[in-house]
Biopython code that builds the backbone (N, CA, C, O; Angstrom):
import numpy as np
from Bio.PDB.StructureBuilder import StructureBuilder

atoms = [
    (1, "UNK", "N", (24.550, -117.139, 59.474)),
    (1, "UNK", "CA", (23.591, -116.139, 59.886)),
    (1, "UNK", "C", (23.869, -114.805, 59.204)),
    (1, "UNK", "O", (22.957, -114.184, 58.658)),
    (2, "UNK", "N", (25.185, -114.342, 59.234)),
    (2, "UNK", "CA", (25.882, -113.237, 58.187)),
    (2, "UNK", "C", (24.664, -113.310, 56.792)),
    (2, "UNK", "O", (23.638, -112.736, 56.427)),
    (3, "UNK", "N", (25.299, -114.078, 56.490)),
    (3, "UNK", "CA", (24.651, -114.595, 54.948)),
    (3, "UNK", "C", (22.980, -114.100, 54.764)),
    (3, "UNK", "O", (22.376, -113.502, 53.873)),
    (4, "UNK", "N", (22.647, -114.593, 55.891)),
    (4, "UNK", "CA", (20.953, -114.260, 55.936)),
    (4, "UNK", "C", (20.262, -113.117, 56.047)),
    (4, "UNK", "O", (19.191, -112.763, 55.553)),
    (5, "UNK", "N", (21.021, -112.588, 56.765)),
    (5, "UNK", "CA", (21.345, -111.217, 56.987)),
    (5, "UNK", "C", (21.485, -109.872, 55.592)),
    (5, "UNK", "O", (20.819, -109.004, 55.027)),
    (6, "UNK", "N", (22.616, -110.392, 55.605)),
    (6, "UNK", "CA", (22.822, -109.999, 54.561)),
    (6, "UNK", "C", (22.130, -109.784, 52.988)),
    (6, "UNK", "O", (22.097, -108.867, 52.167)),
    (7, "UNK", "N", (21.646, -111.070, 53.070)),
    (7, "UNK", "CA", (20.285, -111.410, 51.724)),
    (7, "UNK", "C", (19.165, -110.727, 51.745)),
    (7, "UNK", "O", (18.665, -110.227, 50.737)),
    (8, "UNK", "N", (18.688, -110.654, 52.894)),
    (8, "UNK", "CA", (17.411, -110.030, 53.569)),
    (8, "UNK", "C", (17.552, -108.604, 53.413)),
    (8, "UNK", "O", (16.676, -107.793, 53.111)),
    (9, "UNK", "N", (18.729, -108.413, 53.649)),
    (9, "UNK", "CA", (18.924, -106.821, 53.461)),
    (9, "UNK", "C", (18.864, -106.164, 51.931)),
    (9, "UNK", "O", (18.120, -105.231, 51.626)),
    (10, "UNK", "N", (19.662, -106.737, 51.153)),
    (10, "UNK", "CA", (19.799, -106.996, 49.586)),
    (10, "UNK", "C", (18.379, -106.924, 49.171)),
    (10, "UNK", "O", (18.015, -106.043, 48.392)),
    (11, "UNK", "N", (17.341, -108.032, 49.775)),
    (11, "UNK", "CA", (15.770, -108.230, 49.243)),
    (11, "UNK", "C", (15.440, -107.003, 49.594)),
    (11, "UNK", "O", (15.068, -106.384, 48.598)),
    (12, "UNK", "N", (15.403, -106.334, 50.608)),
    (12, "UNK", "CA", (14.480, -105.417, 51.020)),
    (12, "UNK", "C", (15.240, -103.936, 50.334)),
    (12, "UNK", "O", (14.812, -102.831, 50.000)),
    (13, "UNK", "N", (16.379, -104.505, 50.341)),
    (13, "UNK", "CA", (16.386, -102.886, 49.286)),
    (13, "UNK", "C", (16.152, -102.723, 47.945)),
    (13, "UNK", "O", (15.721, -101.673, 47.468)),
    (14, "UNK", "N", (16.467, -103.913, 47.179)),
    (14, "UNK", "CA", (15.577, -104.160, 45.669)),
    (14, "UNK", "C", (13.691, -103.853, 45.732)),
    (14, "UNK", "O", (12.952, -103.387, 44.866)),
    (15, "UNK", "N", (13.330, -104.443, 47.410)),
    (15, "UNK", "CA", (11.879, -104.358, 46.715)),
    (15, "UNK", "C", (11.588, -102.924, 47.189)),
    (15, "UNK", "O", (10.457, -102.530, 46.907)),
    (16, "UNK", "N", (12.463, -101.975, 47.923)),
    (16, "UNK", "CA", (11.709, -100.446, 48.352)),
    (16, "UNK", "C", (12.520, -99.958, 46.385)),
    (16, "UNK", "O", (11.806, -99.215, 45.712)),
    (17, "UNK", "N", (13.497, -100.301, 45.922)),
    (17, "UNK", "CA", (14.003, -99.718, 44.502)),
    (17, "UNK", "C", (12.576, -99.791, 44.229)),
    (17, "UNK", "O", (11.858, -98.820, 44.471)),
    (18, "UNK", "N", (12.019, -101.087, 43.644)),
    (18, "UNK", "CA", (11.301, -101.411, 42.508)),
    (18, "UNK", "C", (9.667, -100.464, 42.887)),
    (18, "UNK", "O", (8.811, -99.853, 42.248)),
    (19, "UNK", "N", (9.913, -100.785, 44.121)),
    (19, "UNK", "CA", (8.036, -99.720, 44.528)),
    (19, "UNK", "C", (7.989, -98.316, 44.771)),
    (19, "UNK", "O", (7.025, -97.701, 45.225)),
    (20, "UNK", "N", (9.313, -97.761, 44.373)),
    (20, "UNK", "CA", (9.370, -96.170, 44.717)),
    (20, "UNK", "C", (8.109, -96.026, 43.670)),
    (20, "UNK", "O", (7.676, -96.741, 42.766)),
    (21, "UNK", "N", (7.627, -94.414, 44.380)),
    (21, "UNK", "CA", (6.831, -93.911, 43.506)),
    (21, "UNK", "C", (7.727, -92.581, 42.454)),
    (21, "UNK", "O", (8.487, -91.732, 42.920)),
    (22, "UNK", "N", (7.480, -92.688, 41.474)),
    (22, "UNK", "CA", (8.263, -91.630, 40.678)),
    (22, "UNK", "C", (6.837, -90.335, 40.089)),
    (22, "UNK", "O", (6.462, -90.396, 38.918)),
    (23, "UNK", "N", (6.233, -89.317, 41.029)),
    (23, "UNK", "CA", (4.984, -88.219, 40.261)),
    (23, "UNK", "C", (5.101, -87.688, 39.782)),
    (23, "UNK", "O", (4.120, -87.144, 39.274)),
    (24, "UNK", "N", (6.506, -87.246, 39.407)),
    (24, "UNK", "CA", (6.725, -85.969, 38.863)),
    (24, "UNK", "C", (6.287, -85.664, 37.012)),
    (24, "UNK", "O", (6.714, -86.292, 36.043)),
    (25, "UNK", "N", (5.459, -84.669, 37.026)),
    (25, "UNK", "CA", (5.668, -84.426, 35.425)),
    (25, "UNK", "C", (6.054, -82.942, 34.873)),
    (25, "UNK", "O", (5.981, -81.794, 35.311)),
    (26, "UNK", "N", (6.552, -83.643, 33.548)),
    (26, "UNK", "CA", (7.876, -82.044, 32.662)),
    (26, "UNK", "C", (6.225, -81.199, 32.436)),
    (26, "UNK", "O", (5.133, -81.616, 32.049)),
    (27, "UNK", "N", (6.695, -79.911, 32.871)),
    (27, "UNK", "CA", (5.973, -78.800, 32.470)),
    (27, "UNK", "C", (7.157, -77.789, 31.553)),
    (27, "UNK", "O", (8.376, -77.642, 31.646)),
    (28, "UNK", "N", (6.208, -77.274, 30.748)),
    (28, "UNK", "CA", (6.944, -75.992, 30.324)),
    (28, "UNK", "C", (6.551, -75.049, 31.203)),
    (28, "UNK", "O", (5.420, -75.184, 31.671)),
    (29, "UNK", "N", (7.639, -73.506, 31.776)),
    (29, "UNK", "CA", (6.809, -72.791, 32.821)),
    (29, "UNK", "C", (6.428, -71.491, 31.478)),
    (29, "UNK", "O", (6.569, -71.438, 30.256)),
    (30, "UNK", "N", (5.968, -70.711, 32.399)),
    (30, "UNK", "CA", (5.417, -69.886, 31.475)),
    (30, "UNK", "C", (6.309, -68.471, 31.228)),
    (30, "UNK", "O", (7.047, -67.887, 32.021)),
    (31, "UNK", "N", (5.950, -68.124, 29.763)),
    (31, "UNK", "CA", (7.203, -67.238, 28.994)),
    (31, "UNK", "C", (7.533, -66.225, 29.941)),
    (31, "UNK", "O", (6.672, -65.711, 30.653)),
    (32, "UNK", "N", (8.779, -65.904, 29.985)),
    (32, "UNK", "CA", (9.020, -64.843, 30.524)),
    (32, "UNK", "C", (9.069, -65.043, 32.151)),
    (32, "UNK", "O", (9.419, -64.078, 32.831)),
    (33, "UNK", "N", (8.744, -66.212, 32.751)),
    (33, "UNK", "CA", (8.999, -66.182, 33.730)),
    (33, "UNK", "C", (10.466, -66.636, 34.228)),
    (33, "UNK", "O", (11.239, -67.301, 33.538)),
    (34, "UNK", "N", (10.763, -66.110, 35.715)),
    (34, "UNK", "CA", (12.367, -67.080, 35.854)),
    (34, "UNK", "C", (12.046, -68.363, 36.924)),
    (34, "UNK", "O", (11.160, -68.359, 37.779)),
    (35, "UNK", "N", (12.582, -68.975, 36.768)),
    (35, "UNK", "CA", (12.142, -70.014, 37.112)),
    (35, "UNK", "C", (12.495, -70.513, 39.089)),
    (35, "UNK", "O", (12.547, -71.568, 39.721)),
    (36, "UNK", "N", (12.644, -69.149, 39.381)),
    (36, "UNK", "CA", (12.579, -68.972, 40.792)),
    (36, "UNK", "C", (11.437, -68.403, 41.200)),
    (36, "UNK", "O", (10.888, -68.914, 42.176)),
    (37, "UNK", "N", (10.837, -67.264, 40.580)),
    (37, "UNK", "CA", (9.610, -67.114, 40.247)),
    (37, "UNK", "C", (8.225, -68.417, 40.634)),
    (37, "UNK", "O", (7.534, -68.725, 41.605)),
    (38, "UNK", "N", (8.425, -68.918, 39.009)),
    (38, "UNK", "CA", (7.574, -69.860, 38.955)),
    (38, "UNK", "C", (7.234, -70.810, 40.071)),
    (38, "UNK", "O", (6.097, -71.055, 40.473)),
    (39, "UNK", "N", (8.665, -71.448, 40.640)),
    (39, "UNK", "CA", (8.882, -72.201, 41.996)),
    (39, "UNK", "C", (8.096, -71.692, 42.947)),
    (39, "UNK", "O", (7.077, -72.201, 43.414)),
    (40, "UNK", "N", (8.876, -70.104, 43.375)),
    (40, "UNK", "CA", (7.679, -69.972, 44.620)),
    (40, "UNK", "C", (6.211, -69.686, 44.338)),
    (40, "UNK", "O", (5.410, -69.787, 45.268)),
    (41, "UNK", "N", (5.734, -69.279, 42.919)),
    (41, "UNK", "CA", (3.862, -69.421, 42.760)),
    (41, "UNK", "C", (3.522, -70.807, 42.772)),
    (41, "UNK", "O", (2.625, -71.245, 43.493)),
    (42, "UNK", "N", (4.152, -71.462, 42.057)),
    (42, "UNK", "CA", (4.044, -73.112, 42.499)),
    (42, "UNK", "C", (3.524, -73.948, 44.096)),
    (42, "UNK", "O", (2.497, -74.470, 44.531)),
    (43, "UNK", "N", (4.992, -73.670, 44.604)),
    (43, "UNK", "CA", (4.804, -74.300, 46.366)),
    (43, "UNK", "C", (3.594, -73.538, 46.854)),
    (43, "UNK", "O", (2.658, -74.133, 47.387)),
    (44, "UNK", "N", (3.600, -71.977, 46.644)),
    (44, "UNK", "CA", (2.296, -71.138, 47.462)),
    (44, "UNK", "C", (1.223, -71.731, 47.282)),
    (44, "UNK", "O", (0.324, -71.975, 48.086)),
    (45, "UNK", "N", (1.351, -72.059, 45.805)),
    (45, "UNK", "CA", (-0.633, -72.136, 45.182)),
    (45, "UNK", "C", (-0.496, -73.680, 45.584)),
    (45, "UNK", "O", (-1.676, -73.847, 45.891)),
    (46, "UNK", "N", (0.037, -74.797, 45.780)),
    (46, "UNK", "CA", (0.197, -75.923, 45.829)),
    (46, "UNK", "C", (-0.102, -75.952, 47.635)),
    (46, "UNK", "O", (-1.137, -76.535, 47.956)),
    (47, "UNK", "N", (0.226, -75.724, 48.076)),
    (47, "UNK", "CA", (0.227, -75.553, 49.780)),
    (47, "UNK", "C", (-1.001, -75.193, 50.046)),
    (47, "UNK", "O", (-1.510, -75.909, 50.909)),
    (48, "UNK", "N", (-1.703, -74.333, 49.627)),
    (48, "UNK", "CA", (-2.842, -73.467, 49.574)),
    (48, "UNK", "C", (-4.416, -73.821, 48.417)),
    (48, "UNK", "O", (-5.280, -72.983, 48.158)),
    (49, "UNK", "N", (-4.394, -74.907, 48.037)),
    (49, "UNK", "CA", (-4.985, -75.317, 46.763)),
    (49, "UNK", "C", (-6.315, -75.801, 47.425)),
    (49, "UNK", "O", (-6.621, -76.823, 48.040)),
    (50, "UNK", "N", (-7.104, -74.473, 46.998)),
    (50, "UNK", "CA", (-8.336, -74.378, 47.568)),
    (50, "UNK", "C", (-9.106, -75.527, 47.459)),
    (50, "UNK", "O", (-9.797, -75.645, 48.471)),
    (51, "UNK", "N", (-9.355, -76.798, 46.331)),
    (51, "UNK", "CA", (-10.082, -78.063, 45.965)),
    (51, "UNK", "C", (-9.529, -78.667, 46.616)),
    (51, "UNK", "O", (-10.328, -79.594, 46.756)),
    (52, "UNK", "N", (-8.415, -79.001, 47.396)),
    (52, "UNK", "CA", (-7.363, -80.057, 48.202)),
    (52, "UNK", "C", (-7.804, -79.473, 49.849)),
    (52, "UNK", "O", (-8.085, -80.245, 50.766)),
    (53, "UNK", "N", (-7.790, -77.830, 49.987)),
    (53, "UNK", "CA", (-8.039, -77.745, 51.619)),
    (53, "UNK", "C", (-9.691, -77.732, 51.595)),
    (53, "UNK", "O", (-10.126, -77.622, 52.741)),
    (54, "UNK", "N", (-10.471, -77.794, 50.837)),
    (54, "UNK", "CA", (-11.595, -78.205, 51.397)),
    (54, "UNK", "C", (-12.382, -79.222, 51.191)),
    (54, "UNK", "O", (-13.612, -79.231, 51.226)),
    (55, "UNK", "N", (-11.395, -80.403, 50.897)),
    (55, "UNK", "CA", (-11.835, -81.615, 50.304)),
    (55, "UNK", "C", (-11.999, -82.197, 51.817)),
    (55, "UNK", "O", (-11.746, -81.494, 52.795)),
    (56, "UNK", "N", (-12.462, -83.593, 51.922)),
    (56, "UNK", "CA", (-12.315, -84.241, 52.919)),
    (56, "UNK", "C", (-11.006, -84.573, 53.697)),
    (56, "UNK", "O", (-10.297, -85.567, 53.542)),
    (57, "UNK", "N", (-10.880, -83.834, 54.317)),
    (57, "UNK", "CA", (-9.762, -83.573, 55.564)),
    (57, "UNK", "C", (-8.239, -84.589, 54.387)),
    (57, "UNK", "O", (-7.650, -85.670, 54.370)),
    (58, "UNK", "N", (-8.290, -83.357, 53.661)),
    (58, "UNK", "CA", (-6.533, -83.400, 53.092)),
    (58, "UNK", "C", (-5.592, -83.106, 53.936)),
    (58, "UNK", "O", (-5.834, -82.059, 54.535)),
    (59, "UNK", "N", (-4.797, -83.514, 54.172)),
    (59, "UNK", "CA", (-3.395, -82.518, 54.602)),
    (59, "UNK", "C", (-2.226, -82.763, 53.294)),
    (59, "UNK", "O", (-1.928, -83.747, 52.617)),
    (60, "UNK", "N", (-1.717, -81.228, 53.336)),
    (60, "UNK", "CA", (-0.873, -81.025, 52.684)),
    (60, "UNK", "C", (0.161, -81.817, 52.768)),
    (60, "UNK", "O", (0.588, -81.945, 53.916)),
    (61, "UNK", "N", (0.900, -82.586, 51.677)),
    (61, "UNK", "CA", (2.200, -83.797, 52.030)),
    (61, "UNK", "C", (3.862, -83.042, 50.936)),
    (61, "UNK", "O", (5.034, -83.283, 51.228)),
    (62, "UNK", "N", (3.532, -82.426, 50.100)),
    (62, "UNK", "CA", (4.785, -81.831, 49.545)),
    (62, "UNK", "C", (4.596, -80.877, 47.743)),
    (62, "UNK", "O", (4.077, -81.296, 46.708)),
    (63, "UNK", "N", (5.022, -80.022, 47.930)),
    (63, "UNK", "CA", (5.384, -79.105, 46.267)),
    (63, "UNK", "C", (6.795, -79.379, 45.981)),
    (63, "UNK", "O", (7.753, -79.131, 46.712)),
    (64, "UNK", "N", (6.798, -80.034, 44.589)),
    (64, "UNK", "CA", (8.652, -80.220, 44.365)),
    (64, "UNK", "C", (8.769, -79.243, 43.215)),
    (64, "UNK", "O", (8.208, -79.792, 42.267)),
    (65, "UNK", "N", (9.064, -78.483, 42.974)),
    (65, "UNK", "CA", (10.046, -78.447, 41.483)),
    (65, "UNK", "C", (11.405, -78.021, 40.988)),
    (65, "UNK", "O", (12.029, -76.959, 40.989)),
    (66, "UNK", "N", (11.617, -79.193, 40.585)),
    (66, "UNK", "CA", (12.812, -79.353, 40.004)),
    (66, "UNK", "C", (13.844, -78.771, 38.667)),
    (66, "UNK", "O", (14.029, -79.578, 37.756)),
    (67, "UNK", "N", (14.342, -77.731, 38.583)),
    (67, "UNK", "CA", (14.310, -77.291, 37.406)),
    (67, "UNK", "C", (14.890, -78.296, 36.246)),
    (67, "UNK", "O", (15.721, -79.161, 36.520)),
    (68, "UNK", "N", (14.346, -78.091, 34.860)),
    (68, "UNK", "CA", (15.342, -78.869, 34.043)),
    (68, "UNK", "C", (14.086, -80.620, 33.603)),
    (68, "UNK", "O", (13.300, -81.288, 34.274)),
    (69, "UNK", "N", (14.607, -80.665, 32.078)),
    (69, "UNK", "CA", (13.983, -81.883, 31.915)),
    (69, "UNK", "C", (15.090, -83.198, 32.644)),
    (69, "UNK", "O", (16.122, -83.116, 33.309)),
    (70, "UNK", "N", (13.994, -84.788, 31.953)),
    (70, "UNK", "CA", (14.792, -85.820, 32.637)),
    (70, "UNK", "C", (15.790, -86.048, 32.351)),
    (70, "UNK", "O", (16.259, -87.109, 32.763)),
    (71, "UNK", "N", (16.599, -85.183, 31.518)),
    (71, "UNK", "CA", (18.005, -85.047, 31.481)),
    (71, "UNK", "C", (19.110, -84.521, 31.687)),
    (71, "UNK", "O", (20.300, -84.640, 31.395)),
    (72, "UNK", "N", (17.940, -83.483, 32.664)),
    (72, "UNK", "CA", (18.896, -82.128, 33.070)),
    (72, "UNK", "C", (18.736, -81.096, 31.894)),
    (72, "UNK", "O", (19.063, -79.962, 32.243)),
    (73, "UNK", "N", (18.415, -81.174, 30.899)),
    (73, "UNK", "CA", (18.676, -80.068, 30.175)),
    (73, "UNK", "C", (16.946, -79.061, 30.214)),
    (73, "UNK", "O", (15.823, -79.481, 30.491)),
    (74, "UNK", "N", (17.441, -77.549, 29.782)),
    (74, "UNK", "CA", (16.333, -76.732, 30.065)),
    (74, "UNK", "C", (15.997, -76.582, 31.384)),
    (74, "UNK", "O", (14.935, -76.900, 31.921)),
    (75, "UNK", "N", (16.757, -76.187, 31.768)),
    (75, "UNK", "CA", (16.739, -75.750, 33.393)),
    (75, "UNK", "C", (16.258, -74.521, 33.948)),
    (75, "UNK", "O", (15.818, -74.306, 35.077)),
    (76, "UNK", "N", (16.490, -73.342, 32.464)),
    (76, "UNK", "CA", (15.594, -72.323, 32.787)),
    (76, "UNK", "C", (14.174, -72.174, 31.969)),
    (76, "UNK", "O", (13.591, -71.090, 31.980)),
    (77, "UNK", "N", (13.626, -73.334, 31.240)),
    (77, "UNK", "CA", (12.294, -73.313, 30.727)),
    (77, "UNK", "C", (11.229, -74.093, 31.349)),
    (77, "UNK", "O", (10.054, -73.820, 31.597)),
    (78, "UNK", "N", (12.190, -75.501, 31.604)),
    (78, "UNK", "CA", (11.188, -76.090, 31.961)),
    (78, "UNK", "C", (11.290, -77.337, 33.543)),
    (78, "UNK", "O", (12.305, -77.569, 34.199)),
    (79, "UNK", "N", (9.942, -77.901, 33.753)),
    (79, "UNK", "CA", (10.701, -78.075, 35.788)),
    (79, "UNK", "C", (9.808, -79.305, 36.004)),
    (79, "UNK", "O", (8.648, -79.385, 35.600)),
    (80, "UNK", "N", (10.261, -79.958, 36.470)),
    (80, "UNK", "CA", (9.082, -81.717, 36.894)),
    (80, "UNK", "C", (8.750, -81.420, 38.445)),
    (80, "UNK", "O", (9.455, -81.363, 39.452)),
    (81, "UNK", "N", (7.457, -81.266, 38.216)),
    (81, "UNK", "CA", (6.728, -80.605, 39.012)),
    (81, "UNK", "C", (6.170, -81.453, 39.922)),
    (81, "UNK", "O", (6.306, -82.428, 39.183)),
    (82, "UNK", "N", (5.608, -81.966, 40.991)),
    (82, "UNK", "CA", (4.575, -82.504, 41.877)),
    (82, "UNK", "C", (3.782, -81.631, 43.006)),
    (82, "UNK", "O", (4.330, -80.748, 43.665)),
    (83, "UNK", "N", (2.726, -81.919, 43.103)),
    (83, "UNK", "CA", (1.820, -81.228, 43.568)),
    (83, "UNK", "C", (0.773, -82.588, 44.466)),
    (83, "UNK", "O", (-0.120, -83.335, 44.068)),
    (84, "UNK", "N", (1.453, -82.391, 45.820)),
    (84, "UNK", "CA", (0.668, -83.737, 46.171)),
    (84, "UNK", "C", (-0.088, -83.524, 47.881)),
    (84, "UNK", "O", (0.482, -83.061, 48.869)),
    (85, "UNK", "N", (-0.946, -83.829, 47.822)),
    (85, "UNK", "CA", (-1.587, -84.246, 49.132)),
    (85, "UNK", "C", (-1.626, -85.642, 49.660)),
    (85, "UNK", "O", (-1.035, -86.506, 49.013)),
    (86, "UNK", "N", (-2.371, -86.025, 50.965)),
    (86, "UNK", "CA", (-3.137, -86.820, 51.205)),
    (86, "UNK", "C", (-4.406, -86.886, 52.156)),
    (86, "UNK", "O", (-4.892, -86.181, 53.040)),
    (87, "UNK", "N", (-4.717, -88.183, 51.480)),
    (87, "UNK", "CA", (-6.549, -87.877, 52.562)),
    (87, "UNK", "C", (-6.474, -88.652, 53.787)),
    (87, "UNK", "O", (-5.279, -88.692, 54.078)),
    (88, "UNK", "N", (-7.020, -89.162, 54.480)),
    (88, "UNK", "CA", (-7.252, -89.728, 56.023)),
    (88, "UNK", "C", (-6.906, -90.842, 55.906)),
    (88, "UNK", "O", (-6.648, -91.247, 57.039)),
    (89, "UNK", "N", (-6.655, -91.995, 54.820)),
    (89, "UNK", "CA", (-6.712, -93.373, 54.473)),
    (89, "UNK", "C", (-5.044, -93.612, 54.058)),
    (89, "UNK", "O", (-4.649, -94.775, 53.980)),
    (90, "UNK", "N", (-4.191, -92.605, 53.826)),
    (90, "UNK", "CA", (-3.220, -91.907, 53.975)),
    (90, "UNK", "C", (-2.699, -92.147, 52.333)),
    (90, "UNK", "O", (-1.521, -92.014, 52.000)),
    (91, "UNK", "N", (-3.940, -92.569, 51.270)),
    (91, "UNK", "CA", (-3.407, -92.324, 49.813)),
    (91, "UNK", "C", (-3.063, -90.983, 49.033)),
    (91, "UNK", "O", (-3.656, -90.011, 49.500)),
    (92, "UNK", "N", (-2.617, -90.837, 48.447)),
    (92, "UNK", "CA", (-2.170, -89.779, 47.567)),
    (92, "UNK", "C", (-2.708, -88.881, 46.833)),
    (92, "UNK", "O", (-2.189, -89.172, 45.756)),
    (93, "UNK", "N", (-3.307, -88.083, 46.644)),
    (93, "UNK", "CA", (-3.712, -87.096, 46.021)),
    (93, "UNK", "C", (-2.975, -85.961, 44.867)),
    (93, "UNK", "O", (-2.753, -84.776, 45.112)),
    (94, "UNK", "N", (-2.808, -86.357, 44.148)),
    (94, "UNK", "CA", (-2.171, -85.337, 43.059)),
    (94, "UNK", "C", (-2.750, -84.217, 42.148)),
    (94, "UNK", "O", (-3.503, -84.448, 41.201)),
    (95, "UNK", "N", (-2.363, -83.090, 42.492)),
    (95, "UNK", "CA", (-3.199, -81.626, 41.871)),
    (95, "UNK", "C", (-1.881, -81.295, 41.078)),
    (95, "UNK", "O", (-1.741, -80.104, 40.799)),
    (96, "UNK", "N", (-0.969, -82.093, 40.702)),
    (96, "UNK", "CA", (0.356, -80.809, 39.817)),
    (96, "UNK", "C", (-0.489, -80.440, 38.782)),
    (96, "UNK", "O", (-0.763, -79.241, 38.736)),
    (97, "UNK", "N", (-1.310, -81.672, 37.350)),
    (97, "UNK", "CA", (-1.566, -80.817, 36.823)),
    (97, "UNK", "C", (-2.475, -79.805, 36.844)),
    (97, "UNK", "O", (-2.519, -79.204, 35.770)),
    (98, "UNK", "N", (-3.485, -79.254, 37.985)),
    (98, "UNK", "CA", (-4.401, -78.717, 37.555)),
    (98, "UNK", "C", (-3.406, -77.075, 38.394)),
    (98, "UNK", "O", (-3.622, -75.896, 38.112)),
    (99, "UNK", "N", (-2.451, -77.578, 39.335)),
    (99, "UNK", "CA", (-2.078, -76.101, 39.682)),
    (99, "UNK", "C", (-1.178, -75.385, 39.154)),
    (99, "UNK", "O", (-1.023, -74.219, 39.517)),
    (100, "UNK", "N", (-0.295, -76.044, 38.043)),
    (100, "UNK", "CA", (0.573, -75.951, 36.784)),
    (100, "UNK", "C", (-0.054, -75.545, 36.051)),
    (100, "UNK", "O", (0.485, -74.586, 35.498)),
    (101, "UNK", "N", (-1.149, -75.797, 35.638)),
    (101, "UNK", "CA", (-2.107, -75.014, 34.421)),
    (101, "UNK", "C", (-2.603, -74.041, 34.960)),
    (101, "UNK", "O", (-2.965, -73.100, 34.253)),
    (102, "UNK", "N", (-2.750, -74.000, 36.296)),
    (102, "UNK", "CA", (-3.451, -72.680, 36.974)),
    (102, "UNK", "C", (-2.393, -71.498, 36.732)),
    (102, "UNK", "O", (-2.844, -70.368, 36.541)),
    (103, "UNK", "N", (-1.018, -71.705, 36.731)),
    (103, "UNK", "CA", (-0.248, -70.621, 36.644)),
    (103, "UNK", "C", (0.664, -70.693, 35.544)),
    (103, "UNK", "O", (1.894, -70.729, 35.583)),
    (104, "UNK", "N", (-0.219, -70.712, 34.412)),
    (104, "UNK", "CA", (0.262, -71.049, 32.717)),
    (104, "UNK", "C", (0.827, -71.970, 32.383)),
    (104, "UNK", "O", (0.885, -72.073, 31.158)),
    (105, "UNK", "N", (1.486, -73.037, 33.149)),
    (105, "UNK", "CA", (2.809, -73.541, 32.504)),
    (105, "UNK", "C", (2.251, -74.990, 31.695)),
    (105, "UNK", "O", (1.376, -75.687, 32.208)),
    (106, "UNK", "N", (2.735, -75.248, 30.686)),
    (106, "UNK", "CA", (2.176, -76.374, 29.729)),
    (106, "UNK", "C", (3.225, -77.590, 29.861)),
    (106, "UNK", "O", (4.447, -77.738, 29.860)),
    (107, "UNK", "N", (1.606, -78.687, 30.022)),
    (107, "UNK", "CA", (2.396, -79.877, 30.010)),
    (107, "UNK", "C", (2.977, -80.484, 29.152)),
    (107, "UNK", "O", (2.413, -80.328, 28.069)),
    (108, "UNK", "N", (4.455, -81.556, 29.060)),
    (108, "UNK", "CA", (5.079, -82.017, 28.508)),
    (108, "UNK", "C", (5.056, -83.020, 27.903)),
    (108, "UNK", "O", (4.876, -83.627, 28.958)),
    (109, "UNK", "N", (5.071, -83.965, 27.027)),
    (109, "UNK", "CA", (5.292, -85.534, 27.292)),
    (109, "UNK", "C", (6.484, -85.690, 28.184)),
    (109, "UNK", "O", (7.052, -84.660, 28.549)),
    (110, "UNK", "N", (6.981, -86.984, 28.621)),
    (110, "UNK", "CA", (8.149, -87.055, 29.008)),
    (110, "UNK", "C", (9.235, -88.009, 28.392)),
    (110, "UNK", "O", (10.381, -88.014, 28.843)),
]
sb = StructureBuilder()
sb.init_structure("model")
sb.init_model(0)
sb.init_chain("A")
sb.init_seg("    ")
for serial, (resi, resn, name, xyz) in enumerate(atoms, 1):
    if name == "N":
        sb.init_residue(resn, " ", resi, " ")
    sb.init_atom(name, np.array(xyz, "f"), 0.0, 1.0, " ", f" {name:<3s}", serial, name[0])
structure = sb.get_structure()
């Protein structure tokens, strides 16, 4: 029974690994800004994102940014950003890029 246990547990943590969602995308922020700055116009305008609060009953679900590309490096230029809601059906809604471009910062490849 150990054993079964045990397996089951193993399965279910490989299949939450394999279905994480990963949203985030590399922005450059914009010149001259510091990137504590940028963070809090980010979360504000992201929290507050006038096309998301008067869409069909959004609620706000999280603003991340992270400084630094996917390697850690550029920590004071550039930040992997998410910008996310959701609607009543409880799917996902993503505005990073349009509120990242709202406050200069240019997107990356990754």
């Amino acid at each position: 029974m150990r054993f079964a246990t045990l397996t089951t547990s193993i399965f279910f943590a490989m299949v939450g690994l394999v279905s994480a969602r990963d949203d985030r995308l590399l922005f450059t922020i914009p010149a001259g800004e510091s990137m504590d700055q940028f963070s809090t116009d980010f979360q504000s305008t992201c929290s507050t994102w006038y096309p998301a609060e008067n869409g069909d009953s959004y609620t706000f679900l999280d603003a991340l940014v992270e400084p630094g590309d996917f390697q850690g490096k550029n920590a004071d230029t550039e930040a992997k950003l998410v910008c996310a809601w959701t609607d009543t059906s409880g799917d996902i809604i993503l505005y990073t890029t349009d509120v990242a471009e709202a406050l200069g910062a240019t997107p990356l490849a990754d």
